[in-house]
C-alpha positions as CSV (number, residue, x, y, z in Angstrom):
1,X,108.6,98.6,82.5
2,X,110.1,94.9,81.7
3,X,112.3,93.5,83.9
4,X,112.5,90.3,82.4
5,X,114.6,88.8,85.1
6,X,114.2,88.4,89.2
7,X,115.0,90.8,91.3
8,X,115.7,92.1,94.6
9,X,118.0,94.7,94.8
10,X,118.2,98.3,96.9
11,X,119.1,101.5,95.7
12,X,120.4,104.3,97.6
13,X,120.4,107.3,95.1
14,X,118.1,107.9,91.8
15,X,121.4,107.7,89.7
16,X,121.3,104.4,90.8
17,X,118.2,102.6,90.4
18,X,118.3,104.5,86.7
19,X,121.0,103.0,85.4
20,X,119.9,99.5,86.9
21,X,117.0,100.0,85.1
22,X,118.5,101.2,81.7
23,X,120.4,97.7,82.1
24,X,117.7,95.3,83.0
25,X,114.8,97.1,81.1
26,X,116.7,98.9,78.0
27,X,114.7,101.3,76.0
28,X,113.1,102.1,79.0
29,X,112.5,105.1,80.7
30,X,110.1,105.4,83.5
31,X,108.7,108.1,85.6
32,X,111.4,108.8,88.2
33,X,109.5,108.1,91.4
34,X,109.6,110.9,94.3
35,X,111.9,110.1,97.1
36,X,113.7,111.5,99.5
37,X,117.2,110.2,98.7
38,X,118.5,112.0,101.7
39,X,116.3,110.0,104.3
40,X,115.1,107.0,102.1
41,X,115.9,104.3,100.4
42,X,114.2,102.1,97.4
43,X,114.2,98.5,97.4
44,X,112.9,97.1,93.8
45,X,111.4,93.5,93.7
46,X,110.7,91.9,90.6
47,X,109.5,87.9,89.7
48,X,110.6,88.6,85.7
49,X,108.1,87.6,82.5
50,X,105.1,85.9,83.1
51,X,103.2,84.4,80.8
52,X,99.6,86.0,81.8
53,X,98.0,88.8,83.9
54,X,96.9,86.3,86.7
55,X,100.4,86.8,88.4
56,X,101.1,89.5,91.1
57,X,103.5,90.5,94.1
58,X,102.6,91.0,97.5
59,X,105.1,92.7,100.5
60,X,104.1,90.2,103.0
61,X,106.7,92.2,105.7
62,X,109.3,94.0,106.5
63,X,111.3,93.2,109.1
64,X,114.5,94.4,111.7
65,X,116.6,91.3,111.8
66,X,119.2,92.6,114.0
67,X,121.8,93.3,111.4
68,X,119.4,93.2,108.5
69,X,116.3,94.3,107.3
70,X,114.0,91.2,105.8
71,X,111.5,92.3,103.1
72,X,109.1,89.3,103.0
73,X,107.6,88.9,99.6
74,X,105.5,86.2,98.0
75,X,104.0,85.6,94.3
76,X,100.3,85.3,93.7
77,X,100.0,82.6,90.9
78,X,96.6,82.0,89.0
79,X,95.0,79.1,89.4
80,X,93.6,77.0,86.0
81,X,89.5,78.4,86.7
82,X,90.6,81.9,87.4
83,X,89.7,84.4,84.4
84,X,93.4,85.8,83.0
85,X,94.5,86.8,79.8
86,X,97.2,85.3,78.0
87,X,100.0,87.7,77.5
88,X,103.2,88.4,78.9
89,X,103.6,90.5,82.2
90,X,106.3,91.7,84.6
91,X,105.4,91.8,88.0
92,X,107.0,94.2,90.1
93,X,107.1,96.7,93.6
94,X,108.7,99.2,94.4
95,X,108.8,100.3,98.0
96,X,110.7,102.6,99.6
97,X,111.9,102.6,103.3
98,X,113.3,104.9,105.9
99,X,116.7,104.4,105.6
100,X,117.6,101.6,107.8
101,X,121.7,102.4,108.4
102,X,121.6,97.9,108.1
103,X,121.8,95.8,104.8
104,X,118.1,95.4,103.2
105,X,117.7,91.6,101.6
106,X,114.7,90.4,99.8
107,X,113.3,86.8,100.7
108,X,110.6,85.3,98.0
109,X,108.1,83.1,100.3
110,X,107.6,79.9,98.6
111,X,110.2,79.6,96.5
112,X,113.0,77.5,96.3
């Protein structure tokens, strides 16, 4: 799947985070992952094209803010001696979390 731009949204129901994904990634059409929409929730994270496979995503956390829930999240970036190969990627995660009754926001560590 290409998501070719950043992301870090939530979804509460599968007819949701499809037709996200037929916008962002058209001519797409993933494997519908299994989750219970009654009880769950899926929050997708994505850093867009990258230029090789050196590049990753990490959940650092997950926190209860009070109000909010905080999903931590950080990009691995290659340095210039690792081995990568020179193609474009799209990073992405997609977790899925009890369903928290609270707003769910994404914050990229290390990033302006």
């Amino acid at each position: 799947m290409e998501l070719t731009r950043a992301a870090g949204a939530t979804f509460e129901s599968p007819g949701d985070l499809a037709a996200y994904i037929r916008t962002a990634a058209p001519g797409t059409t993933p494997p519908a992952p299994k989750i219970d929409w009654a009880r769950d929730e899926a929050v997708l994270i994505a850093s867009g094209a990258r230029s090789s496979t050196g590049y990753a995503l990490h959940v650092l956390s997950v926190t209860d803010h009070g109000g909010r829930v905080v999903v931590a999240v950080r990009e691995e970036t290659p340095t210039l001696n690792e081995p990568v190969t020179a193609r474009l990627t799209y990073p992405r995660r997609l977790i899925v979390l009890r369903r928290p009754g609270k707003r769910v926001s994404v914050r990229w560590q290390g990033r302006p």
